[in-house]
C-alpha positions as CSV (number, residue, x, y, z in Angstrom):
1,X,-10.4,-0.4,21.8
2,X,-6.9,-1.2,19.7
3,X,-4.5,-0.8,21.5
4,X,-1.2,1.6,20.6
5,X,0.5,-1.2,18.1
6,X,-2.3,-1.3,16.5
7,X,-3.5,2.0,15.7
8,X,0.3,2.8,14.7
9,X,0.3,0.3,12.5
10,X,-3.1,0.7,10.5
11,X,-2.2,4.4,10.5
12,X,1.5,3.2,9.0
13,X,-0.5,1.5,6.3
14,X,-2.3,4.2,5.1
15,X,0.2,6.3,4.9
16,X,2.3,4.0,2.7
17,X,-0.8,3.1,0.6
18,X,-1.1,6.9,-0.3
19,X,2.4,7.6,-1.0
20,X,2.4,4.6,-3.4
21,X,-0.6,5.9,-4.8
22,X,0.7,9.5,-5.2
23,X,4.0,7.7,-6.6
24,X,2.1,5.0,-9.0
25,X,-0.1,8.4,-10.4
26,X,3.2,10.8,-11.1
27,X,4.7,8.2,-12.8
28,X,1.9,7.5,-15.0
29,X,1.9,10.9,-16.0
30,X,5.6,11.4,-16.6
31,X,5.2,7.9,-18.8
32,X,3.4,9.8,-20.7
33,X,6.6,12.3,-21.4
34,X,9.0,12.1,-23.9
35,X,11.2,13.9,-22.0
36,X,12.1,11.4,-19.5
37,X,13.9,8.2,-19.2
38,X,11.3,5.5,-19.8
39,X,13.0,2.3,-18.6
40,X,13.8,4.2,-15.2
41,X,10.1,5.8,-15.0
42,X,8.5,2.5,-16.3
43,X,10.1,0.2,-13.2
44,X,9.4,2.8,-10.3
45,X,5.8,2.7,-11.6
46,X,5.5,-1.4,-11.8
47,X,7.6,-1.0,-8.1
48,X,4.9,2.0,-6.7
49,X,2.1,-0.9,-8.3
50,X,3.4,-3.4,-6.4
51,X,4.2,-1.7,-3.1
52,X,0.3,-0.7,-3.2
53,X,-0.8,-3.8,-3.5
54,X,1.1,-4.6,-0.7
55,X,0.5,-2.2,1.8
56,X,-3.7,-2.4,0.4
57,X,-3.8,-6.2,2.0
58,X,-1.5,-5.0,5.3
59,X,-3.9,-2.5,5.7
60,X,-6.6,-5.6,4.7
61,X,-5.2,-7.8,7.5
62,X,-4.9,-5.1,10.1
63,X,-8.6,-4.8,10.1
64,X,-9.7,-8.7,10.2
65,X,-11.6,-10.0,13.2
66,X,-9.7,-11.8,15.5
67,X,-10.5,-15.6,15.8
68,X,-13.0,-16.5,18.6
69,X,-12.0,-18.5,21.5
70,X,-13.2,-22.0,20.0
71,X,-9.9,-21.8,17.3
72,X,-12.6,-20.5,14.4
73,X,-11.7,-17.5,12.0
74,X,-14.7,-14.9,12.4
């Protein structure tokens, strides 16, 4: 069973992979908009794109096998 760190911290991950999700989609849509300022909309969306990425391989690594006793990567 993972412990409390754990379990915080994969549920930290998802959260911040859906909220850069939600972000990276809204933006796409209001690139679409003449109305808006597109140099402002534009970097939030490549910032959103990257922060996915990111918290995608946190939420990756949290969920690796730990090494075995012997010093080899399961």
């Amino acid at each position: 069973m993972p412990n409390n760190t754990l379990v915080r911290q994969r549920e930290q991950a998802k959260v911040g992979m859906a909220a850069s999700l939600g972000v990276l989609v809204a933006t796409g849509f209001l690139s679409r908009s003449r109305q808006t300022n597109q140099s402002g909309v534009r970097t939030l969306h490549v910032c959103a794109g990257v922060a996915l990425v990111g918290f995608s391989y946190w939420h990756w690594r949290l969920y690796q096998p730990y090494a075995n006793s012997k010093g080899r990567i399961a």
